[in-house]
Predicted model as a PDB file, atoms N, CA, C, CB and O in Angstrom, pLDDT in the B-factor column:
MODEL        1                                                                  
ATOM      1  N   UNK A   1      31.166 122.061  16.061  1.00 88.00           N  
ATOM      2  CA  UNK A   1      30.269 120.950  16.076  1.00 88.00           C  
ATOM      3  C   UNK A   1      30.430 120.107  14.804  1.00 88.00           C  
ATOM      4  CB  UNK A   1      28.842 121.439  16.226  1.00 88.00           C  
ATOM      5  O   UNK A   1      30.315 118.882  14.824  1.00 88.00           O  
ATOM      6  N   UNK A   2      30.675 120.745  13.804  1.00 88.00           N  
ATOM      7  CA  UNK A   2      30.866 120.114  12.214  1.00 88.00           C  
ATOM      8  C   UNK A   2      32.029 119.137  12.339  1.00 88.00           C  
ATOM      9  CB  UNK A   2      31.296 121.376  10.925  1.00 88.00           C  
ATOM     10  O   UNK A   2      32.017 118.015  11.833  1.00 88.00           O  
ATOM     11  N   UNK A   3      33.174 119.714  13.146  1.00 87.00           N  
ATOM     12  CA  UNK A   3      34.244 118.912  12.597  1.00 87.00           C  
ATOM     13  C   UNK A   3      34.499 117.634  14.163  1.00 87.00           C  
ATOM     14  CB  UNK A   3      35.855 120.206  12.116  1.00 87.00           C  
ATOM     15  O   UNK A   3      35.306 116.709  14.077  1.00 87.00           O  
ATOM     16  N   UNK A   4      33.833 117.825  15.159  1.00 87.00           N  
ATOM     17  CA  UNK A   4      33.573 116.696  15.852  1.00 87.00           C  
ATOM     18  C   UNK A   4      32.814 116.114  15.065  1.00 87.00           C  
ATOM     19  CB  UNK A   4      33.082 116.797  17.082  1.00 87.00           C  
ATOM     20  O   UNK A   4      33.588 115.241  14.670  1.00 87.00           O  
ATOM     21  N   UNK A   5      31.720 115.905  14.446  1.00 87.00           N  
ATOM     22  CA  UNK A   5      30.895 114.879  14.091  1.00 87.00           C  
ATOM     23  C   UNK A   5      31.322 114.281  13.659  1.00 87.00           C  
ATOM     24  CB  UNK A   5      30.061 114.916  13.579  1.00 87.00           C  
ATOM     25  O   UNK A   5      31.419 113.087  13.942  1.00 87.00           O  
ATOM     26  N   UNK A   6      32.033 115.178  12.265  1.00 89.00           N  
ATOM     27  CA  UNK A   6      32.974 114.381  11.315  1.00 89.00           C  
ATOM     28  C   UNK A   6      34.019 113.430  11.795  1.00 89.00           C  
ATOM     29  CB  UNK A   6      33.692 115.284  10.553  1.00 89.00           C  
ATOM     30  O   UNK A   6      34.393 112.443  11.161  1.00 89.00           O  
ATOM     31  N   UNK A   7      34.400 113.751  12.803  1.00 86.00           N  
ATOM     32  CA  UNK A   7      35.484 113.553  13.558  1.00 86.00           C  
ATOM     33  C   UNK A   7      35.361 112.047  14.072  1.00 86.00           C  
ATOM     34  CB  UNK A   7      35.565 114.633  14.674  1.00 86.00           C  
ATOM     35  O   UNK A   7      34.290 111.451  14.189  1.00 86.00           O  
ATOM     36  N   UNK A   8      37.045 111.350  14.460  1.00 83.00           N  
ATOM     37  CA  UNK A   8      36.661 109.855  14.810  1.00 83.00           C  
ATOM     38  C   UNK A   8      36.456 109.748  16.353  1.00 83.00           C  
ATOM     39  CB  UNK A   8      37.877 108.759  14.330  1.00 83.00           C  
ATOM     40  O   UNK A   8      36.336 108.686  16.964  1.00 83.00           O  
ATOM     41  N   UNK A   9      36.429 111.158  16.967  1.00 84.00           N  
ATOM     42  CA  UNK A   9      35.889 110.856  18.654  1.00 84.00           C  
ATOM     43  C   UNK A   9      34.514 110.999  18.461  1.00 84.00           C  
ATOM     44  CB  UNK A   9      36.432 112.020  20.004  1.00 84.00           C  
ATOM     45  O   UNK A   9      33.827 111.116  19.476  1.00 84.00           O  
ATOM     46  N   UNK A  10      33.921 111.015  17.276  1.00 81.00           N  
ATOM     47  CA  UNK A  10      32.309 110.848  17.788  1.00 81.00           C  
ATOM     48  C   UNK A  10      31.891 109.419  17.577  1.00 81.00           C  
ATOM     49  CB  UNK A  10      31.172 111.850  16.892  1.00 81.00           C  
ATOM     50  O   UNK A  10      32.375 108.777  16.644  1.00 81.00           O  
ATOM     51  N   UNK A  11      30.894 108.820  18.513  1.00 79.00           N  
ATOM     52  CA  UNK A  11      30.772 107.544  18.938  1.00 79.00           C  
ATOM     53  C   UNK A  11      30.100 107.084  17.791  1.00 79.00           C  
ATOM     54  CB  UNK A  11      30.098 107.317  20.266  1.00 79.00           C  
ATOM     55  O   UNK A  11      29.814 105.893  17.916  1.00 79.00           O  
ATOM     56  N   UNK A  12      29.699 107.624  16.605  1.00 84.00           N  
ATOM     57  CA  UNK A  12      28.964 107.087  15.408  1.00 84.00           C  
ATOM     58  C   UNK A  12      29.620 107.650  14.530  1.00 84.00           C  
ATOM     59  CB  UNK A  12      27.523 107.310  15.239  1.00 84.00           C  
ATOM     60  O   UNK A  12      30.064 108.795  14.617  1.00 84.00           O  
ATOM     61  N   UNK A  13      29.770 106.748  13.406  1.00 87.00           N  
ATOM     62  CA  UNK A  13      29.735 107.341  11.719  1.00 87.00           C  
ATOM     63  C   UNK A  13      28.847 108.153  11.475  1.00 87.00           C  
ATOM     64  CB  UNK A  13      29.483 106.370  10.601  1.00 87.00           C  
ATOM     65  O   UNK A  13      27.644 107.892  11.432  1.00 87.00           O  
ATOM     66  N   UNK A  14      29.604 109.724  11.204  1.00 87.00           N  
ATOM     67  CA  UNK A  14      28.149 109.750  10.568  1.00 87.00           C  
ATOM     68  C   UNK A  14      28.928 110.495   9.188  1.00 87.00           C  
ATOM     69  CB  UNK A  14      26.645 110.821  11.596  1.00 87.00           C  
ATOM     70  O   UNK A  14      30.040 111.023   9.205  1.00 87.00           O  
ATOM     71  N   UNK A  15      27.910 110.358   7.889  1.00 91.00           N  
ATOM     72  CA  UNK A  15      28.535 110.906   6.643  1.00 91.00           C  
ATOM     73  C   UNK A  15      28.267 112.384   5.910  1.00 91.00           C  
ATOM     74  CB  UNK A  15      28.197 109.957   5.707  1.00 91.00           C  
ATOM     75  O   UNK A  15      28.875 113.042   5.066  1.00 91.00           O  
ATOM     76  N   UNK A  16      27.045 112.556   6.671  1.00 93.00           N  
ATOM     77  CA  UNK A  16      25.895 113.406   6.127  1.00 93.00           C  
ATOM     78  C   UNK A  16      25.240 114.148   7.085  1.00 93.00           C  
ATOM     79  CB  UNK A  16      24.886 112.638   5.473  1.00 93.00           C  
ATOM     80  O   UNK A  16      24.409 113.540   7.760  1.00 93.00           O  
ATOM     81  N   UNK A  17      25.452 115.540   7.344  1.00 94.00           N  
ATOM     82  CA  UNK A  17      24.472 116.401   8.146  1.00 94.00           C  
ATOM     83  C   UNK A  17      23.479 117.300   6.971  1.00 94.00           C  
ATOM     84  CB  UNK A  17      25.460 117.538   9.251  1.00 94.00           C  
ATOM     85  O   UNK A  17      23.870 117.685   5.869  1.00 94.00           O  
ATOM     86  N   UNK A  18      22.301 117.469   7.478  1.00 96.00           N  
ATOM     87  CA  UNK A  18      21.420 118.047   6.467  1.00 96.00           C  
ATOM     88  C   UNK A  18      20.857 118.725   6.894  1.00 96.00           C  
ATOM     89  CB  UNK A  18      20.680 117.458   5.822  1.00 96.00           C  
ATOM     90  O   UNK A  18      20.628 118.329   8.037  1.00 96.00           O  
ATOM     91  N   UNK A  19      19.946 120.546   6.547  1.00 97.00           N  
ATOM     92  CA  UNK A  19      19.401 121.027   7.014  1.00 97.00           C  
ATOM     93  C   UNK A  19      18.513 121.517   6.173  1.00 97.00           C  
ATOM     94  CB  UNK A  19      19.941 121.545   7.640  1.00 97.00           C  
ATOM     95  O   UNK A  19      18.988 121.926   5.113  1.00 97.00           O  
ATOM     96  N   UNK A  20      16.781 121.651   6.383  1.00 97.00           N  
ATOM     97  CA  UNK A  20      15.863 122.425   5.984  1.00 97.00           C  
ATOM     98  C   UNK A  20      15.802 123.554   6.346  1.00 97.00           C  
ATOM     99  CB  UNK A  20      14.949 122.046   6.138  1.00 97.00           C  
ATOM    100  O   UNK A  20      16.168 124.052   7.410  1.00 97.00           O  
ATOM    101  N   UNK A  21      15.184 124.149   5.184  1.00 96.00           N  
ATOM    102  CA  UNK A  21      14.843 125.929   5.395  1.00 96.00           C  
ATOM    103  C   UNK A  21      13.934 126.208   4.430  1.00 96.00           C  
ATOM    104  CB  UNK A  21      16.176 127.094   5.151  1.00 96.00           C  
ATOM    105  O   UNK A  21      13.762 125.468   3.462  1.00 96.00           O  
ATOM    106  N   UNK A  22      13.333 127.227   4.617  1.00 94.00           N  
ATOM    107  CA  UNK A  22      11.914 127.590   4.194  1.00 94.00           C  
ATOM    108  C   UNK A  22      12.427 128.443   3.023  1.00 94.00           C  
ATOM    109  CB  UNK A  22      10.869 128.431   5.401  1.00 94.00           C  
ATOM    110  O   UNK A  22      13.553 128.940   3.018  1.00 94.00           O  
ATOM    111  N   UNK A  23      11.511 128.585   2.004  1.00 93.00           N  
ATOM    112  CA  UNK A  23      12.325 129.174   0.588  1.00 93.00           C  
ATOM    113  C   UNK A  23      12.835 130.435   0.969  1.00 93.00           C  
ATOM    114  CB  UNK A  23      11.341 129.427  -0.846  1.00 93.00           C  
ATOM    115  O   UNK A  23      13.805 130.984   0.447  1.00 93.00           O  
ATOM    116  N   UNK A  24      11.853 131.066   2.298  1.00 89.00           N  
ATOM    117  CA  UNK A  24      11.651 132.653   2.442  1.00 89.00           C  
ATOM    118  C   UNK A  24      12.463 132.987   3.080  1.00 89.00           C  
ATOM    119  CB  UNK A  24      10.536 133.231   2.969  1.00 89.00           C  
ATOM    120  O   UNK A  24      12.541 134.178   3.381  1.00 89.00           O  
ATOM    121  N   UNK A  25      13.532 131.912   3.606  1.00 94.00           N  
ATOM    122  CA  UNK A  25      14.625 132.609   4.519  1.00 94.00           C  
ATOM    123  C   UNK A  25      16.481 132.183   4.118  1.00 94.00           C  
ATOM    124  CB  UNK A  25      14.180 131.991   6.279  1.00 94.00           C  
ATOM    125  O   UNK A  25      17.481 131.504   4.348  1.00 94.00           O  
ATOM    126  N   UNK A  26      15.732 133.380   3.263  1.00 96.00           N  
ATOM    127  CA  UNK A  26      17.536 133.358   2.598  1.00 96.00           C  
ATOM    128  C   UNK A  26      18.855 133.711   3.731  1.00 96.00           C  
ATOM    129  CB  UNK A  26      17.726 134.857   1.220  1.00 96.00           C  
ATOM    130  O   UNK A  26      19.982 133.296   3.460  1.00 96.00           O  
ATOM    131  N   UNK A  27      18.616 134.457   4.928  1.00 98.00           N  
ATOM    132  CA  UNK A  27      19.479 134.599   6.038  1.00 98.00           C  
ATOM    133  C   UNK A  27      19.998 133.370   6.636  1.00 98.00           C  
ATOM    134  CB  UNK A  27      18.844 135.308   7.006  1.00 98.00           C  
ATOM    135  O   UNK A  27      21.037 133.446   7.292  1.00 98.00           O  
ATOM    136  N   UNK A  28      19.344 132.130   6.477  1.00 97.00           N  
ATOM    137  CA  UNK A  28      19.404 130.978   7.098  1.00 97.00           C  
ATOM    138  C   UNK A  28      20.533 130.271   5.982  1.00 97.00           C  
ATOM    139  CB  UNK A  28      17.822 130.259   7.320  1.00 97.00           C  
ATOM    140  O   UNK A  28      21.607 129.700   6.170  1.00 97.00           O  
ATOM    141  N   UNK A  29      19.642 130.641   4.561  1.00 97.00           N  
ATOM    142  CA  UNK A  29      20.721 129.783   3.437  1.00 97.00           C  
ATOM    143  C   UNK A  29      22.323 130.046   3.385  1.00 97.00           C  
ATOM    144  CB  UNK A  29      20.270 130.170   1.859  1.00 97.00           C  
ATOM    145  O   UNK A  29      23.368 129.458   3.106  1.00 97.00           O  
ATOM    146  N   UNK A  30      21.792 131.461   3.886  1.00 97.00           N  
ATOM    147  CA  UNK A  30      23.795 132.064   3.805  1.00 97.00           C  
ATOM    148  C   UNK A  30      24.553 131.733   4.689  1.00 97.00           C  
ATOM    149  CB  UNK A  30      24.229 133.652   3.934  1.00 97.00           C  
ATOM    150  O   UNK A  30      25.754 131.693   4.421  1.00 97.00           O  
ATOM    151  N   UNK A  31      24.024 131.339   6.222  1.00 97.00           N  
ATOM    152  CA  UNK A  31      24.711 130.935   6.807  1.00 97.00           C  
ATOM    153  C   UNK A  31      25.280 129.292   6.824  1.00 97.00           C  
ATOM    154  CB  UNK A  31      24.237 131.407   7.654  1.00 97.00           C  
ATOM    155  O   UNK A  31      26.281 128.852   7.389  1.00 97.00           O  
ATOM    156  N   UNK A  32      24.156 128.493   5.908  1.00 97.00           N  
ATOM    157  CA  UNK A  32      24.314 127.200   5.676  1.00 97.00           C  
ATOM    158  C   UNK A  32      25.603 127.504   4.845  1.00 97.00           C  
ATOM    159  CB  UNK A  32      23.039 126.400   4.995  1.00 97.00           C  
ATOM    160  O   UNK A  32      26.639 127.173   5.423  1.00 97.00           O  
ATOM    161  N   UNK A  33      25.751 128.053   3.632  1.00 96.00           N  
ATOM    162  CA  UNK A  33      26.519 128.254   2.654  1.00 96.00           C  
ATOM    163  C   UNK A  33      27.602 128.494   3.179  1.00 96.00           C  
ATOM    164  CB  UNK A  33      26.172 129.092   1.834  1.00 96.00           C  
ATOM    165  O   UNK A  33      28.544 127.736   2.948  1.00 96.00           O  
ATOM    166  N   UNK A  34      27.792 129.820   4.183  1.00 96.00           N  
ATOM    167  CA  UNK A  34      28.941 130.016   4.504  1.00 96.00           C  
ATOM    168  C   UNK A  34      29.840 128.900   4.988  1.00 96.00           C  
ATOM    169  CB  UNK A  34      28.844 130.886   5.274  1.00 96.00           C  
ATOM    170  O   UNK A  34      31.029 128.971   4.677  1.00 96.00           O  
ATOM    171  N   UNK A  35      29.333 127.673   5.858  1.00 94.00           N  
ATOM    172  CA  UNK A  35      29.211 126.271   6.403  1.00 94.00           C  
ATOM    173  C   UNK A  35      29.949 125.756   5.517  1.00 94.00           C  
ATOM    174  CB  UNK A  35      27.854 125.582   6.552  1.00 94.00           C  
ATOM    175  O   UNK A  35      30.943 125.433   6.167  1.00 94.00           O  
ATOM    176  N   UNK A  36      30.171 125.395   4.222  1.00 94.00           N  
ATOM    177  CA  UNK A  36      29.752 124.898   3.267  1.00 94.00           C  
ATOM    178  C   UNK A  36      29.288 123.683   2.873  1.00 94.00           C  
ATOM    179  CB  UNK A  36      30.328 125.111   2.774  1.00 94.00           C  
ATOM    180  O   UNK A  36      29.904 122.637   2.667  1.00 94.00           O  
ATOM    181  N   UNK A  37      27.804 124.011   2.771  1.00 96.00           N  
ATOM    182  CA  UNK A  37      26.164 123.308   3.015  1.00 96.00           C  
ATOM    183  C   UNK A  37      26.140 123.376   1.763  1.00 96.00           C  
ATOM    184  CB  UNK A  37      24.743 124.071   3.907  1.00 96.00           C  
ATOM    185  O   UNK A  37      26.767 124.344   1.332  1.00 96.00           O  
ATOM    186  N   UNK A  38      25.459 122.456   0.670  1.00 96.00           N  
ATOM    187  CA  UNK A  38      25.249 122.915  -0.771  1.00 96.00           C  
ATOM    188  C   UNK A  38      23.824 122.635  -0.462  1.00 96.00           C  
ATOM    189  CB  UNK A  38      26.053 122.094  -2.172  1.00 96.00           C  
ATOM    190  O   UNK A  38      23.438 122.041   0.544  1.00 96.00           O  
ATOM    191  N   UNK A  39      23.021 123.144  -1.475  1.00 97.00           N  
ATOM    192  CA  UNK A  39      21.945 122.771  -1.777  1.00 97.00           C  
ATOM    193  C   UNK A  39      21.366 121.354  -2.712  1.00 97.00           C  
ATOM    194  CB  UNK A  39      21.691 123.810  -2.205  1.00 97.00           C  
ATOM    195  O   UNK A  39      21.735 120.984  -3.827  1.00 97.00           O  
ATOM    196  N   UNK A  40      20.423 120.803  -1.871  1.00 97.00           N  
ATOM    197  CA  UNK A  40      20.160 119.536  -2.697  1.00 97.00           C  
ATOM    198  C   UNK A  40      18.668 119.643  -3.760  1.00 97.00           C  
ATOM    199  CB  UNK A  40      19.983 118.203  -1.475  1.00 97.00           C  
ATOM    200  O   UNK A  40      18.350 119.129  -4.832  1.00 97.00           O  
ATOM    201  N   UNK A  41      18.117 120.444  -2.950  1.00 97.00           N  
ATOM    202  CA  UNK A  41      16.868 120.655  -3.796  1.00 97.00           C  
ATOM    203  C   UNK A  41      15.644 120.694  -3.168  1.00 97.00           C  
ATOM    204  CB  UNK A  41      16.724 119.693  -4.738  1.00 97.00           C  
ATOM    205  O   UNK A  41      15.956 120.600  -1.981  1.00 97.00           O  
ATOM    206  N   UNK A  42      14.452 120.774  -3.225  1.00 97.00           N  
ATOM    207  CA  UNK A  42      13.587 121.922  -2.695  1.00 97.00           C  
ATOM    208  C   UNK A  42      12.562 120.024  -2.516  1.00 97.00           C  
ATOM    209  CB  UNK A  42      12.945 123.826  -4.133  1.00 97.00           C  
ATOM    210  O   UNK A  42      12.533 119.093  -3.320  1.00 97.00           O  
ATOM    211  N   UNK A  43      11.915 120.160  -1.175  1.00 97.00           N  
ATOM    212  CA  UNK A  43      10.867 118.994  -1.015  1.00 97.00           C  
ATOM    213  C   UNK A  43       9.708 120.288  -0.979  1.00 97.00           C  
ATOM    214  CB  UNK A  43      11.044 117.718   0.635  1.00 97.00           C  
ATOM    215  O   UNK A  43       9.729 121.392  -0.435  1.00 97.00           O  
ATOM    216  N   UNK A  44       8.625 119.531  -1.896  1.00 97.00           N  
ATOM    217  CA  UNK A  44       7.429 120.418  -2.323  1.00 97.00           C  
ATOM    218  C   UNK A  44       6.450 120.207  -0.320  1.00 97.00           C  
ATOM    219  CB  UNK A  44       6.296 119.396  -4.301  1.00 97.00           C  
ATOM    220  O   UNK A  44       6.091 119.217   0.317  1.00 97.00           O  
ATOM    221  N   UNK A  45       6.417 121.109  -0.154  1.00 96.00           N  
ATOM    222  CA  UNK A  45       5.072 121.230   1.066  1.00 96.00           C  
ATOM    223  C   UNK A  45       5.066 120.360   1.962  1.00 96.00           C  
ATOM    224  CB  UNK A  45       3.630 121.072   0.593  1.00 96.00           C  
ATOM    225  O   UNK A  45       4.100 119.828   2.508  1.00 96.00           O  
ATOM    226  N   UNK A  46       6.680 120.137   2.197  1.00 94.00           N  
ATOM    227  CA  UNK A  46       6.922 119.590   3.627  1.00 94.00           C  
ATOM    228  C   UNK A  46       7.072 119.596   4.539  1.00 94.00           C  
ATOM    229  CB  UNK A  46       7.274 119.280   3.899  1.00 94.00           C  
ATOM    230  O   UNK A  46       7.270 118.664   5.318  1.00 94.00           O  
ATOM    231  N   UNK A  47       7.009 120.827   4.716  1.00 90.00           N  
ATOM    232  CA  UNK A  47       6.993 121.614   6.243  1.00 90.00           C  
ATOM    233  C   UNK A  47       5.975 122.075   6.152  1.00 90.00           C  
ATOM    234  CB  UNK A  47       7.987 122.718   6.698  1.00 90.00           C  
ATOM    235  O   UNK A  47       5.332 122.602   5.244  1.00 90.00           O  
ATOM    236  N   UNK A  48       5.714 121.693   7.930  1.00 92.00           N  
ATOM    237  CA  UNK A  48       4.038 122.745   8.127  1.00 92.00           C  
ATOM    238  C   UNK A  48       4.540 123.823   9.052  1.00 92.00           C  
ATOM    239  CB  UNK A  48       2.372 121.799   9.100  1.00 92.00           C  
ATOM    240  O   UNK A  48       5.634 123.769   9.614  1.00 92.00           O  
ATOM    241  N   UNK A  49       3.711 124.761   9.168  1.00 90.00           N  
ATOM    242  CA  UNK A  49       4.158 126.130   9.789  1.00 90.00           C  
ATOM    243  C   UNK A  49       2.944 126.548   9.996  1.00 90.00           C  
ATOM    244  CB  UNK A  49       5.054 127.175   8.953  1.00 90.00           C  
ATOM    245  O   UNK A  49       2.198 126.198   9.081  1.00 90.00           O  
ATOM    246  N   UNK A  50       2.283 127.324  11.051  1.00 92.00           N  
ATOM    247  CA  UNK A  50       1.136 127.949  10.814  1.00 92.00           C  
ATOM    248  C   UNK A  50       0.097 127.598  10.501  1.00 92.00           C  
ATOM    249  CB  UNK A  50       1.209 128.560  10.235  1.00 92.00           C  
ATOM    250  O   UNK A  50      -0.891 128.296  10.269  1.00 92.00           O  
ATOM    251  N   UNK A  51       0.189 126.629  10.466  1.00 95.00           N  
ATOM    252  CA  UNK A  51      -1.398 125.657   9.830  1.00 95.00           C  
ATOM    253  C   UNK A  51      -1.400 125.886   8.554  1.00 95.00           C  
ATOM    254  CB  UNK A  51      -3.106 126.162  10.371  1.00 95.00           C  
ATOM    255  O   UNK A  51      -2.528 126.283   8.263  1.00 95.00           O  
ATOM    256  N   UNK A  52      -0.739 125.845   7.649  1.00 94.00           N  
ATOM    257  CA  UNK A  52       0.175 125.928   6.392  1.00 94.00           C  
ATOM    258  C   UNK A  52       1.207 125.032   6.542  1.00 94.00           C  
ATOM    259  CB  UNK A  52       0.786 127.296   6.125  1.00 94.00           C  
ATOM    260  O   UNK A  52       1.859 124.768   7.552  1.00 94.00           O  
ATOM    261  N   UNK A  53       1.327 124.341   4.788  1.00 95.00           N  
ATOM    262  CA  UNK A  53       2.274 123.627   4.258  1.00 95.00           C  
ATOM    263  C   UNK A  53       3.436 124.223   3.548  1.00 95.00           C  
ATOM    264  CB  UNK A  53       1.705 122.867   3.528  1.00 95.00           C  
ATOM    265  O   UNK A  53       3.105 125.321   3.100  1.00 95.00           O  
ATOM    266  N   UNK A  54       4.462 123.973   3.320  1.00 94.00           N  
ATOM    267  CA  UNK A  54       5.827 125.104   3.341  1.00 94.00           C  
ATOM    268  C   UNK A  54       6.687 124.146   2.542  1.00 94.00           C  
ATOM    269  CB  UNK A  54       6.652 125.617   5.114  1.00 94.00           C  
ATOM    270  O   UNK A  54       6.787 122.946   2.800  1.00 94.00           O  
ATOM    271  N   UNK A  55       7.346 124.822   1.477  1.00 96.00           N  
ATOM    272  CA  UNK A  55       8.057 123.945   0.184  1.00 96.00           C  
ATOM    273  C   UNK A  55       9.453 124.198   1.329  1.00 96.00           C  
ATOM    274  CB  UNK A  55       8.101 124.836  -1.988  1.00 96.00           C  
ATOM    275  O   UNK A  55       9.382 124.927   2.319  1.00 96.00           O  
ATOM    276  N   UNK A  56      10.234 123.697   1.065  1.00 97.00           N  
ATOM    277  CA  UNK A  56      11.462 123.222   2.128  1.00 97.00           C  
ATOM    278  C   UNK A  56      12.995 123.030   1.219  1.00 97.00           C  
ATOM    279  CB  UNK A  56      10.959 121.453   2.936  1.00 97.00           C  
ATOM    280  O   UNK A  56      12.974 122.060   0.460  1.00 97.00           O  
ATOM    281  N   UNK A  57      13.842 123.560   1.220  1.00 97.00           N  
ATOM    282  CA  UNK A  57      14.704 123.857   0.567  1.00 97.00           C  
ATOM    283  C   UNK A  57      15.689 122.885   1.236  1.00 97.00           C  
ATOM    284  CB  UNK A  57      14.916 125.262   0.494  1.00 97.00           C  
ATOM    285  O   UNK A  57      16.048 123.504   2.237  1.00 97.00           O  
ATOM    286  N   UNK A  58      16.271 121.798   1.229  1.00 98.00           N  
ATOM    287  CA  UNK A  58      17.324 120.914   1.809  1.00 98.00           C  
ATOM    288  C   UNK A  58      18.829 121.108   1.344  1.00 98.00           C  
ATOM    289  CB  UNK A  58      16.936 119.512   1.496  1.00 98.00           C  
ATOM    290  O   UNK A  58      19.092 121.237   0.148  1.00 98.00           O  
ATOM    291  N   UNK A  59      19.654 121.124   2.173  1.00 98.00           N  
ATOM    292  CA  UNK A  59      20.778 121.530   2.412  1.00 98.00           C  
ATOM    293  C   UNK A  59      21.768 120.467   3.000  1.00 98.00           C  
ATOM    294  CB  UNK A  59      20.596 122.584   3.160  1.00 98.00           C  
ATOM    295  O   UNK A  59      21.494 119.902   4.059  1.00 98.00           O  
ATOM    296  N   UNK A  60      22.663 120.256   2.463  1.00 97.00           N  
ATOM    297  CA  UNK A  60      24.018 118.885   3.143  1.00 97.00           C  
ATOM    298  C   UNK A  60      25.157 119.520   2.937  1.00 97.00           C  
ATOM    299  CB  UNK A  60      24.260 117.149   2.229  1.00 97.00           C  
ATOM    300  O   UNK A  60      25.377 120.446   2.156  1.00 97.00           O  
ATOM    301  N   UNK A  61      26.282 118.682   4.087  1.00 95.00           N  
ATOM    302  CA  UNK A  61      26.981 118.513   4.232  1.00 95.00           C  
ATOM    303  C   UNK A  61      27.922 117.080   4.280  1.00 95.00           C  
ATOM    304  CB  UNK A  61      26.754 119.131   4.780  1.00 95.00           C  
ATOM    305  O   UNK A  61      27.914 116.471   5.349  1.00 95.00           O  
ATOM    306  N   UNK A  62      28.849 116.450   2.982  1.00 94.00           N  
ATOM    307  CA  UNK A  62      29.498 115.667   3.502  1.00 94.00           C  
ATOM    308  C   UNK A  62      30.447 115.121   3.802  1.00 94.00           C  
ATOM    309  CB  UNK A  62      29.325 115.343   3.409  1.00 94.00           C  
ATOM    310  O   UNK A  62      31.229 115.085   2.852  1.00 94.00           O  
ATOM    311  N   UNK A  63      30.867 114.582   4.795  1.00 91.00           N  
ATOM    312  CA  UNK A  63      32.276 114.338   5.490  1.00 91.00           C  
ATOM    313  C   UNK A  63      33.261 114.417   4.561  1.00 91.00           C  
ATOM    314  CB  UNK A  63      32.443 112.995   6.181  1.00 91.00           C  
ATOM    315  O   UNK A  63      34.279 115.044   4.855  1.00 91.00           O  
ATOM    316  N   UNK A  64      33.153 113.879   3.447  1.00 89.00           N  
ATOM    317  CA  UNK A  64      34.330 114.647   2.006  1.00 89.00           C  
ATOM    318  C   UNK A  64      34.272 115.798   2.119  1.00 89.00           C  
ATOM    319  CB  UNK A  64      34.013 114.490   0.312  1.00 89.00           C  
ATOM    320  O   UNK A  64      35.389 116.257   2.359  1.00 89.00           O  
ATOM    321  N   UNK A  65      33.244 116.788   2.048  1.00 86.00           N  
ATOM    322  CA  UNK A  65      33.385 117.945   1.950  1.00 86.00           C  
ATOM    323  C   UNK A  65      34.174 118.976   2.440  1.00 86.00           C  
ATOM    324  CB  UNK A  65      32.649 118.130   2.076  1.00 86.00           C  
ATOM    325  O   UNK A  65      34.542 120.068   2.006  1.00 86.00           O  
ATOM    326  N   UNK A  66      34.397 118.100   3.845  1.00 82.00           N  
ATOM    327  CA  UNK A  66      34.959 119.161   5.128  1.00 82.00           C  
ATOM    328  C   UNK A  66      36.660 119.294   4.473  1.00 82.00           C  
ATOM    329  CB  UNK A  66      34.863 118.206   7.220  1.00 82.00           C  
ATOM    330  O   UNK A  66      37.391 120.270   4.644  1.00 82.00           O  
ATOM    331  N   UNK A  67      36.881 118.510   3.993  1.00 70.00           N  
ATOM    332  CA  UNK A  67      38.317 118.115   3.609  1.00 70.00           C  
ATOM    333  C   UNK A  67      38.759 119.555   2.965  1.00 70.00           C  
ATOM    334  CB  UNK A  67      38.424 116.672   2.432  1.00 70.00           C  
ATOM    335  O   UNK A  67      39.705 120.198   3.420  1.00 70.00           O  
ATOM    336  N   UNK A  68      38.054 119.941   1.977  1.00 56.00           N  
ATOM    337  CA  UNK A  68      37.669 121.528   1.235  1.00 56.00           C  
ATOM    338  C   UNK A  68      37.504 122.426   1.992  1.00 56.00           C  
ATOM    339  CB  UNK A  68      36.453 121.703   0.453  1.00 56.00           C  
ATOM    340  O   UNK A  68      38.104 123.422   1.588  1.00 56.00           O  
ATOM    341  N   UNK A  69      37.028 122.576   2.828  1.00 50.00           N  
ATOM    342  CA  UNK A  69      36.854 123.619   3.446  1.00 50.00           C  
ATOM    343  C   UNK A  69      38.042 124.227   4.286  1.00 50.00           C  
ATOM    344  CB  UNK A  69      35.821 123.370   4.128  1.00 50.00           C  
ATOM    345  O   UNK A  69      37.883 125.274   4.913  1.00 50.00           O  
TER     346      UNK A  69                                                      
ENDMDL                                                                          
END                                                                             
C-alpha cells in the first residue's frame, strides 16, 4: 500500500502518510517503525477514547523516505 501511494499510478500526489497512536501502545509504534514511520511528536489530549482525552503520539512517512528504505 506504501509504495502504490507513493507511486505515479496513484491518481493523487500524495507526499506524506501519517499515523496516530496512543502513548500506551508501543506494539503499534514498532510496527510504524518497522515501516519506516519516524516520529514527529506527541499532540497533547487529542484523542478521545472512553470518554477520556488521550495525548497522541504522530508518526510520518515521506515519499523521500521510501527511497531509503
Amino acid at each position: 500500500m506504501i509504495d502504490y501511494t507513493f507511486s505515479t499510478d496513484c491518481a493523487k500526489y500524495v507526499n506524506k502518510i501519517e499515523a496516530y497512536v496512543m502513548l500506551s501502545n508501543r506494539a503499534s509504534e514498532v510496527v510504524l517503525e518497522k515501516l519506516g514511520f519516524r516520529c514527529d511528536g506527541i499532540l497533547r489530549e487529542h484523542g478521545k477514547w472512553r470518554g477520556k482525552y488521550h495525548d497522541l503520539k504522530v508518526f510520518s512517512l515521506l515519499c523521500s523516505d521510501t527511497a531509503k528504505i
